[in-house]
C-alpha positions as CSV (number, residue, x, y, z in Angstrom):
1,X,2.3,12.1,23.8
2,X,4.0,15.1,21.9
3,X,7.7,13.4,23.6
4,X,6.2,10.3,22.0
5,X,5.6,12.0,18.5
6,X,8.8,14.0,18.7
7,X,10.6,11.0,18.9
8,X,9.3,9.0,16.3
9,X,9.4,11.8,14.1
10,X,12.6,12.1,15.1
11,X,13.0,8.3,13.9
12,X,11.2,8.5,10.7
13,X,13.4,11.2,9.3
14,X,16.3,9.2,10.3
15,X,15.3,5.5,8.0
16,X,13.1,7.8,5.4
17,X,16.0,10.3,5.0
18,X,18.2,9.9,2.0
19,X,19.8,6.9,2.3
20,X,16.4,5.3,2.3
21,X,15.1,7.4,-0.9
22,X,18.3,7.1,-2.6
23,X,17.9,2.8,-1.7
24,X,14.6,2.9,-3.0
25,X,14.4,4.9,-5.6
26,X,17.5,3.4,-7.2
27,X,16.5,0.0,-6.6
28,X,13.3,0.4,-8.6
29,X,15.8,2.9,-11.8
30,X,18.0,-0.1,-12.1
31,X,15.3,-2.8,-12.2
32,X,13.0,-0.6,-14.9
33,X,16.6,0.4,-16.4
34,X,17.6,-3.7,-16.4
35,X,14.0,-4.3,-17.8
36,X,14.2,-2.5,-20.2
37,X,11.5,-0.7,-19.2
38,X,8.9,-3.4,-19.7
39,X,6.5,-2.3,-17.1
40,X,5.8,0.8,-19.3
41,X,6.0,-1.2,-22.4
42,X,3.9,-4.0,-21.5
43,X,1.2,-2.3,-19.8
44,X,-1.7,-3.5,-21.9
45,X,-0.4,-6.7,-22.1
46,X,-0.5,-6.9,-18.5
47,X,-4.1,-5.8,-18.1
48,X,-5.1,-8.2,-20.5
49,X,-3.3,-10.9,-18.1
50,X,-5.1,-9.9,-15.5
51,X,-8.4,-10.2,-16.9
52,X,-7.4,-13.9,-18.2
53,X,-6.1,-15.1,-14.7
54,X,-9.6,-15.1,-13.0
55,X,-9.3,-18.7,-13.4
56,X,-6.7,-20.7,-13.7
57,X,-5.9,-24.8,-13.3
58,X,-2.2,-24.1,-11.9
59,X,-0.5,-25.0,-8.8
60,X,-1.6,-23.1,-6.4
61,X,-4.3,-21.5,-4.0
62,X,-6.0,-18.8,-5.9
63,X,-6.2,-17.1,-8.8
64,X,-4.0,-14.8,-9.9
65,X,-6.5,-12.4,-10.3
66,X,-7.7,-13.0,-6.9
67,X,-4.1,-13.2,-6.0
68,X,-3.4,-9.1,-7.3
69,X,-6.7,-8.2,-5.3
70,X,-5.6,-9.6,-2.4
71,X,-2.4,-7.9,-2.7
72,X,-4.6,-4.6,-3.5
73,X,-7.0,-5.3,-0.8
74,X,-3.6,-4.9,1.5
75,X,-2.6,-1.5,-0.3
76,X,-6.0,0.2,-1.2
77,X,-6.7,1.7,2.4
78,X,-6.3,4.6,4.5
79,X,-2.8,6.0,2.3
80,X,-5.0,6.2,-0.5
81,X,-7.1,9.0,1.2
82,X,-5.4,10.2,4.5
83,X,-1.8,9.3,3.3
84,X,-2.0,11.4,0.0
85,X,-3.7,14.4,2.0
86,X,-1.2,14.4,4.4
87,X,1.8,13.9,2.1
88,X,-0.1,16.7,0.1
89,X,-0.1,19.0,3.5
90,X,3.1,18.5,4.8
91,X,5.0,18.4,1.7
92,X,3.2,20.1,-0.2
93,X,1.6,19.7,-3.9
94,X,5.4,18.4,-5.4
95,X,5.0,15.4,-3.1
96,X,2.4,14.1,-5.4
97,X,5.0,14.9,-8.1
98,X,6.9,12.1,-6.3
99,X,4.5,10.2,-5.3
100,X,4.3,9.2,-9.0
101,X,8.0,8.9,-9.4
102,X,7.8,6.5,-6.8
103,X,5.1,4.7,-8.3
104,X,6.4,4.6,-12.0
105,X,9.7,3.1,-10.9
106,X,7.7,1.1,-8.2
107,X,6.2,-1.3,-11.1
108,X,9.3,-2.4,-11.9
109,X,9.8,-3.4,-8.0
110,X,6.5,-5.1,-7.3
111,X,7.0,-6.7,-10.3
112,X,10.2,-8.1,-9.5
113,X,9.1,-9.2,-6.2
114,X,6.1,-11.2,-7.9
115,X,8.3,-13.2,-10.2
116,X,10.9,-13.7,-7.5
117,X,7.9,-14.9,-4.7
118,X,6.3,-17.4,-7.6
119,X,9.9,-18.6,-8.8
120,X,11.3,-19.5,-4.6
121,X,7.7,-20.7,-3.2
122,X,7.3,-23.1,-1.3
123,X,4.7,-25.3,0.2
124,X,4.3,-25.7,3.6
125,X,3.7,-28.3,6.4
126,X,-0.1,-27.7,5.9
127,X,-0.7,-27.8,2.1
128,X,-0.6,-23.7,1.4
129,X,1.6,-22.0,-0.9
130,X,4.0,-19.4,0.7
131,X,6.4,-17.4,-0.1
132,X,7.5,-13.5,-0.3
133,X,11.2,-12.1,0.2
134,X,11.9,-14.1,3.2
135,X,11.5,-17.1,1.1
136,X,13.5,-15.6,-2.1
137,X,15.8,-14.7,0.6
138,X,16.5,-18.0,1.7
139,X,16.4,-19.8,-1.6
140,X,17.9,-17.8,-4.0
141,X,20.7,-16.1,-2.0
142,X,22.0,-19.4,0.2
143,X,22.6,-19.8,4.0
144,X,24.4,-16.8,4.7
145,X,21.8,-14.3,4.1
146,X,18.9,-16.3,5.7
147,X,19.5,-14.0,9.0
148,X,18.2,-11.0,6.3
149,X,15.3,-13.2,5.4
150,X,14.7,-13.8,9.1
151,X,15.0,-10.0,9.9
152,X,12.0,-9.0,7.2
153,X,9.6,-11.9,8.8
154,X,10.6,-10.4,12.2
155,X,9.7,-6.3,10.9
156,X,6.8,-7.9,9.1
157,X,5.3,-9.7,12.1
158,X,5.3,-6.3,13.9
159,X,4.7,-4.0,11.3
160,X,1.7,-5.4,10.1
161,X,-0.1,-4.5,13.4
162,X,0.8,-1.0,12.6
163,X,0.2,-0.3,8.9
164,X,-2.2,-2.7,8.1
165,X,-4.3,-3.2,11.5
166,X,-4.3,-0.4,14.0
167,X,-3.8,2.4,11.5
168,X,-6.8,1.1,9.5
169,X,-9.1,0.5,12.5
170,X,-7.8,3.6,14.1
171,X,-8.4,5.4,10.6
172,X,-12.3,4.1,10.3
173,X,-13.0,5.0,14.0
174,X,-12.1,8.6,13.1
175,X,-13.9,8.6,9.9
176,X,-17.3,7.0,11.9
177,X,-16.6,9.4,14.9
178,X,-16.9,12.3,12.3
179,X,-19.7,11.5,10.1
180,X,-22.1,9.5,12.0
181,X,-20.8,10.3,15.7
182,X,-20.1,6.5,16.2
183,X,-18.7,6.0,19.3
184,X,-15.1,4.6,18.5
185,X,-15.5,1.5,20.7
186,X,-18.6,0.3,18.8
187,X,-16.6,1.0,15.8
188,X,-13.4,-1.1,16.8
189,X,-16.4,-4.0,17.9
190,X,-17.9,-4.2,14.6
191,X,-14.9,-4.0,12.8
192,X,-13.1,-7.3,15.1
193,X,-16.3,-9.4,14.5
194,X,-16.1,-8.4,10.5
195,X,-12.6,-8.8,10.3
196,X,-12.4,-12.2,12.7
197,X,-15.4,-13.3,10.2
198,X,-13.2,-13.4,7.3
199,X,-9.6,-14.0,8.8
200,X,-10.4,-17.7,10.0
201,X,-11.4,-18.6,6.4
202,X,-8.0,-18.6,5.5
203,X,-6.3,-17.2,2.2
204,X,-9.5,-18.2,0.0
205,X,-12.0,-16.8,2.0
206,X,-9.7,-13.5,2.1
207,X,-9.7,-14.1,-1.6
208,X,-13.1,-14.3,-2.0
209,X,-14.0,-10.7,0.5
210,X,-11.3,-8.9,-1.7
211,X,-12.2,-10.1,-4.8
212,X,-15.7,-9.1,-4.6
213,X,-15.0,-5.8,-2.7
214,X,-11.6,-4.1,-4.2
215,X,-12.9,-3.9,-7.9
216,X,-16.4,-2.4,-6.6
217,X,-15.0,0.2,-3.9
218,X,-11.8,1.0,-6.3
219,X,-14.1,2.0,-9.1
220,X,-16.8,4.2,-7.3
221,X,-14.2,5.9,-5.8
222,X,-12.8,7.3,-9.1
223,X,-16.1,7.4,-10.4
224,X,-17.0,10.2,-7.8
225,X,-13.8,11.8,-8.1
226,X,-13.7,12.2,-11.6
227,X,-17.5,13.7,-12.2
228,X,-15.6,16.4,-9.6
229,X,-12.8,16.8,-12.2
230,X,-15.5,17.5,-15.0
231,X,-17.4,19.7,-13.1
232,X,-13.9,21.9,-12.3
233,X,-11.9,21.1,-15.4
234,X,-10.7,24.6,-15.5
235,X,-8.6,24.7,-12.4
236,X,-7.4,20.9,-13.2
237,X,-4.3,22.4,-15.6
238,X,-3.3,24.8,-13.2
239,X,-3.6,22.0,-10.0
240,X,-1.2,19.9,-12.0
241,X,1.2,22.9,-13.1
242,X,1.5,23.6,-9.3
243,X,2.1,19.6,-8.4
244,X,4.8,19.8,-11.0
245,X,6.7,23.2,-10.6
246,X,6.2,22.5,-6.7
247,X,8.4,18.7,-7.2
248,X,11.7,21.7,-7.6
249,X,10.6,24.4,-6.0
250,X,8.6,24.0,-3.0
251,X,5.8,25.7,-2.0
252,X,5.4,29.0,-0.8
253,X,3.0,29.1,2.7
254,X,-0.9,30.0,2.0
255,X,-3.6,30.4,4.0
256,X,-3.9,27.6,6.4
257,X,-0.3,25.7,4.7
258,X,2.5,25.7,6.5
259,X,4.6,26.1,3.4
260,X,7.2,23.1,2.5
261,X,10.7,22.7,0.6
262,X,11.7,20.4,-2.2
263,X,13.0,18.1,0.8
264,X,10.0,17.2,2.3
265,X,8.1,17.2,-0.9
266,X,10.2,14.2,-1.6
267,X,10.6,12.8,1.7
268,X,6.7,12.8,2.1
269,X,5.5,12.2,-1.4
270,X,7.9,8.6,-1.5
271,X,6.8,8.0,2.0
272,X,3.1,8.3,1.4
273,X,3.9,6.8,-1.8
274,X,5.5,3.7,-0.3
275,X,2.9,3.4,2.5
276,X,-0.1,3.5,-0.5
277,X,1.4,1.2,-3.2
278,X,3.5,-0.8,-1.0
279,X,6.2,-1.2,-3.3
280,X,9.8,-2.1,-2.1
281,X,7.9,-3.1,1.0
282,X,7.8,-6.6,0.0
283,X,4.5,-7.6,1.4
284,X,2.6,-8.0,-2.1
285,X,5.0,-10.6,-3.1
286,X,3.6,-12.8,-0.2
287,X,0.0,-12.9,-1.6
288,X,1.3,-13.4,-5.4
289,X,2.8,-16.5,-3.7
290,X,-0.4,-18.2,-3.6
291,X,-1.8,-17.9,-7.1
292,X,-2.5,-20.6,-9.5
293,X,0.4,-20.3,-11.8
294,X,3.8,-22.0,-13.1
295,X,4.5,-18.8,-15.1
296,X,6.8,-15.9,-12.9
297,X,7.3,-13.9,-15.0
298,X,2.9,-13.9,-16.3
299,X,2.3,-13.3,-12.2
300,X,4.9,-10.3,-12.5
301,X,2.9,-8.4,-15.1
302,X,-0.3,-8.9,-13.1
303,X,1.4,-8.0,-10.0
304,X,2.9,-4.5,-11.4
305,X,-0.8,-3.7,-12.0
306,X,-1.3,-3.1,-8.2
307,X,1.2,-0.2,-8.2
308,X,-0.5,1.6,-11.4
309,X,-4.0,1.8,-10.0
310,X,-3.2,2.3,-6.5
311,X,-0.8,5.9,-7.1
312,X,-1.0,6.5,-10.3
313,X,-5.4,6.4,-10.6
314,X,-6.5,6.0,-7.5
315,X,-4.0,8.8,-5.0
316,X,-4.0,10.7,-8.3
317,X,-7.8,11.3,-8.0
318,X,-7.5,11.9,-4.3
319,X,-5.0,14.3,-4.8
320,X,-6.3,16.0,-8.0
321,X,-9.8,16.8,-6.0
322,X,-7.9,18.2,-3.2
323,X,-6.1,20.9,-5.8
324,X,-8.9,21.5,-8.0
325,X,-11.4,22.6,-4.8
326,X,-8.7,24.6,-3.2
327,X,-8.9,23.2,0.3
328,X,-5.5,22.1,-0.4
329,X,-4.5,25.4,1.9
330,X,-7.5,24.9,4.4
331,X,-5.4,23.8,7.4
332,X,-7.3,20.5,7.6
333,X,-5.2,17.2,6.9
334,X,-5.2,13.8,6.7
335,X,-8.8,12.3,6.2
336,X,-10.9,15.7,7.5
337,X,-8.6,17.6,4.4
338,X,-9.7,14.9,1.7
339,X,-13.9,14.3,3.2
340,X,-13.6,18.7,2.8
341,X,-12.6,18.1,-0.7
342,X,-15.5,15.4,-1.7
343,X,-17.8,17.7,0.5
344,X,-16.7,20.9,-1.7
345,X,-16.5,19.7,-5.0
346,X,-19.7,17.6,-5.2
347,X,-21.4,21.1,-3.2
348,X,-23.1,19.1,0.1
349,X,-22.1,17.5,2.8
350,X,-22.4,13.8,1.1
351,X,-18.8,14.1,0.2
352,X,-17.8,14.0,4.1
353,X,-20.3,10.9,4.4
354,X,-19.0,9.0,1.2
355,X,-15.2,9.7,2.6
356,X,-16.4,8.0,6.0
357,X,-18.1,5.1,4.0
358,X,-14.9,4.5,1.0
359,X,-12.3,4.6,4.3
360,X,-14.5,2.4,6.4
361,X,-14.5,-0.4,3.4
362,X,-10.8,0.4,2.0
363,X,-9.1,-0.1,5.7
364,X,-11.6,-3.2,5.9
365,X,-9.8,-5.2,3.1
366,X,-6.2,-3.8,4.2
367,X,-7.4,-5.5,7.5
368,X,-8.2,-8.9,6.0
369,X,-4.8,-8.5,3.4
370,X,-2.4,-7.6,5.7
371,X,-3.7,-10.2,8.0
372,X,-2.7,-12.7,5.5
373,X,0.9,-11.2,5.3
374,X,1.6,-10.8,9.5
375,X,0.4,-14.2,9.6
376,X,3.1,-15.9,6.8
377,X,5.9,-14.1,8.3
378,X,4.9,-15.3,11.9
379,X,4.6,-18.9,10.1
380,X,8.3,-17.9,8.8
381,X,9.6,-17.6,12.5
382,X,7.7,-19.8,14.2
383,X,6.0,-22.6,11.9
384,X,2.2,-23.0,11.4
385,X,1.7,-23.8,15.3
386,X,1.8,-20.0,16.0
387,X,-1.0,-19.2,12.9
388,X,-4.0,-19.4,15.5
389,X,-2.8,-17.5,17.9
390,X,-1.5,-14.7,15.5
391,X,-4.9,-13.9,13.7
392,X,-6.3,-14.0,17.0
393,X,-4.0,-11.5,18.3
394,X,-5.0,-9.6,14.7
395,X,-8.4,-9.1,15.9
396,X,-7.9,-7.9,19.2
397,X,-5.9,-5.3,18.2
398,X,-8.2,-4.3,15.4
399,X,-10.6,-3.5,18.6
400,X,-7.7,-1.7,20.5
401,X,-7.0,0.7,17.1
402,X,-10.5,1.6,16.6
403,X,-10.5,2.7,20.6
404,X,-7.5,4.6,20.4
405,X,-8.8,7.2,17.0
406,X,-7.3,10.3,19.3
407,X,-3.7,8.9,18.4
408,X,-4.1,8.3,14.8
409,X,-0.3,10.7,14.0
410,X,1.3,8.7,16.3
411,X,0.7,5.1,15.3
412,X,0.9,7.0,11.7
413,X,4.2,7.7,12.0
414,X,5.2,4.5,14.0
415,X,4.3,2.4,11.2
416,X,6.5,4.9,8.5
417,X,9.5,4.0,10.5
418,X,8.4,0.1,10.9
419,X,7.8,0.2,6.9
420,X,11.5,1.0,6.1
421,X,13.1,-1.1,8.8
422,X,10.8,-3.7,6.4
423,X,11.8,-2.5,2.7
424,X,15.8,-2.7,3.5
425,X,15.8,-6.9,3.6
426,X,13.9,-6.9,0.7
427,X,15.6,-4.1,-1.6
428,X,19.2,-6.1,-0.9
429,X,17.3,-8.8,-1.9
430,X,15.7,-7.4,-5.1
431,X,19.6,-6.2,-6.0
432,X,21.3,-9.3,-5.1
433,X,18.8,-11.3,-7.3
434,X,18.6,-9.1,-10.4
435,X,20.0,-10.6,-12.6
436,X,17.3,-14.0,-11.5
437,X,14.4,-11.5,-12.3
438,X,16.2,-10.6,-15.4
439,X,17.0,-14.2,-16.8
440,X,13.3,-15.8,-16.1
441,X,11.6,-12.0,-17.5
442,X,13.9,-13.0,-20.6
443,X,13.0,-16.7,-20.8
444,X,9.6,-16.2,-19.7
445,X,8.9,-13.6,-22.6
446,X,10.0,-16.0,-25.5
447,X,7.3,-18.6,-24.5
């Protein structure tokens, strides 16, 4: 198994080194640049678009409210509490630094991939709404790229068993393991009976579990982790002087930390950054698809809103809690680091329960979202014939991840390299069709 992990490590530093950063990083500087920066200027605008589109009497499947917390059913999971942990462990307290450069820059990507998805849907043999960069690929760059289009739906098929099923499952097992001592194959049972529950309901039923569950689990959460920012408010300004003054300098090695350079602060704070928010990825666009709505450019501003409370509330609080209780330099990572945070700043051992409980219900909905996205880009390939046998498939390896908790690194890192060989198809696409986002954001805004 350490071959195994060297290799992949090996991998991931390859596609996430800085070709990849510079790729997506830029790609998300020229849209905000080409924006204008609209996603910064039009942030209350597009809250109050979000609360309006929980109905709607548009074309299309679902709201596009439901539509954004489907999207952040698929990116509120594990990355939000083991992914900024270990991004804060290996890189350090400056990959949080990044992690918020990623996701600043990041709302003018998902937003782009939003307006894009709405503008080139289409609707397939079976009635549903679909779309995402395979379909933008296809139908706003001509013939000639559609072997790029094909290439994301291929990464996507695969990837989404990593990311969004066996990470999640293998994530929860971990988490139950820990706190309860739930054997891992009881977990990985319950979890493929839940999951298979709301999978063959389709895109409305996945709708309805996300709807009711992301706003509820999203804002306890921060609830908790902000009464532990009251209670140690004075060693919040010092936590944030160190995330920022450790973005250029690195950290020096404390205690249990093994020290880290300006390098892997940003290789691991856009990483964990990508993996939380999702943006670049392209798989958000694929749910936006499917809302009620003849307006792009409206969906777009919802659809931004996913990267803001994902990194920018949401990781921030994970992170921030880690800082302010000083376990930062414990030696613990991933999901243990983050549970010994909760556990110290709220003073009892709840805070290790609560982790177990918020993991257990965040990977549940990135189960049932990224189900929805696996299953479109199969549909891409292969045609709705191959849907039943995909979610099928889905389930049973929901089981397998939950049983294999002892290799939660490995499948960690797999799906880090599978995420980027995702994101390139879609950042070309994102460039090539700029100046499309840029002529419907301008249109759309004089309605």
């Amino acid at each position: 198994m350490d071959a195994i992990n060297d290799l992949l490590s090996s991998a991931s530093s390859i596609v996430w080194g800085p070709a990849m950063l510079i790729l997506l990083l830029g790609t998300g500087v020229f849209l905000t640049v080409g924006l204008k920066l609209l996603p910064l200027r039009n942030l209350f605008y597009a809250f109050s678009l979000m609360w309006k589109g929980r109905e709607s009497k548009e074309d299309g499947e679902i709201s596009p409210f439901s539509a954004l917390m489907t999207a952040m059913a698929a990116t509120v999971g594990t990355g939000n509490i083991a992914g900024v942990a270990a991004a804060l462990f290996i890189g350090g307290p400056g990959a949080i630094f990044w992690m918020w450069i990623t996701a600043l820059v990041g709302m003018a990507t998902k937003y782009s991939e939003a307006v894009l998805a709405v503008n080139y849907r289409e609707v397939d043999e079976d009635g549903r709404y679909v779309g995402g960069p395979m379909y933008y690929i296809k139908n706003g760059m001509g013939e000639k790229w559609k072997p790029l289009g094909f290439a994301f739906a291929f990464f996507g098929t695969i990837a989404g068993f990593g990311i969004g099923n066996m990470v999640q499952a293998n994530a929860v097992a971990g988490a139950m393991e820990s706190a309860f001592n739930i054997n891992n194959q009881i977990t990985g049972a319950v979890l493929m009976v839940l999951v298979g529950l709301v999978l063959f309901g389709g895109i409305k039923r996945i709708a309805k579990t996300a709807t009711a569950l992301v706003p509820i689990m999203a804002l306890l959460y921060v609830a908790v982790a902000l009464f532990i920012l009251v209670t140690h408010i004075d060693a919040l300004p010092s936590a944030l002087g160190t995330i920022v003054s450790s973005a250029f300098t690195g950290s020096a090695a404390a205690g249990g930390f093994a020290g880290a350079t300006v390098i892997l602060a940003i290789q691991f704070g856009v990483a964990r950054g990508v993996f939380s928010n999702e943006a670049g990825l392209g798989t958000a666009p694929i749910a936006h698809a499917a809302a009620k709505t003849d307006d792009p450019v409206r969906q777009g501003h919802i659809a931004m809103l996913g990267t803001f409370i994902d990194t920018i509330i949401i990781c921030t609080m994970t992170a921030l809690v880690i800082m302010v209780t000083g376990v930062w330099t414990s030696g613990e990572t991933g999901s243990p680091l983050t549970a010994l945070a909760f556990s110290t700043g709220l003073g009892t051992d709840l805070g290790a329960v609560l982790i177990a409980i918020g993991l257990a219900v965040f990977a549940f909905t990135t189960l049932i979202g990224w189900s929805y996205y696996g299953e479109r880009c199969a549909e891409y390939i292969a045609g709705t014939k191959i849907i039943t046998g995909y979610k099928v498939l889905w389930v049973v390896a929901v089981f397998a991840g939950g049983a294999l908790s002892d290799y939660f690194n490995t499948v960690l890192i797999l799906a880090d390299v599978l995420n980027a060989m995702m994101a390139i198809p879609n950042l070309i696409a994102l460039i090539v069709l700029a100046p499309v986002v840029f002529k419907l954001t301008k249109a759309g805004l004089k309605k």
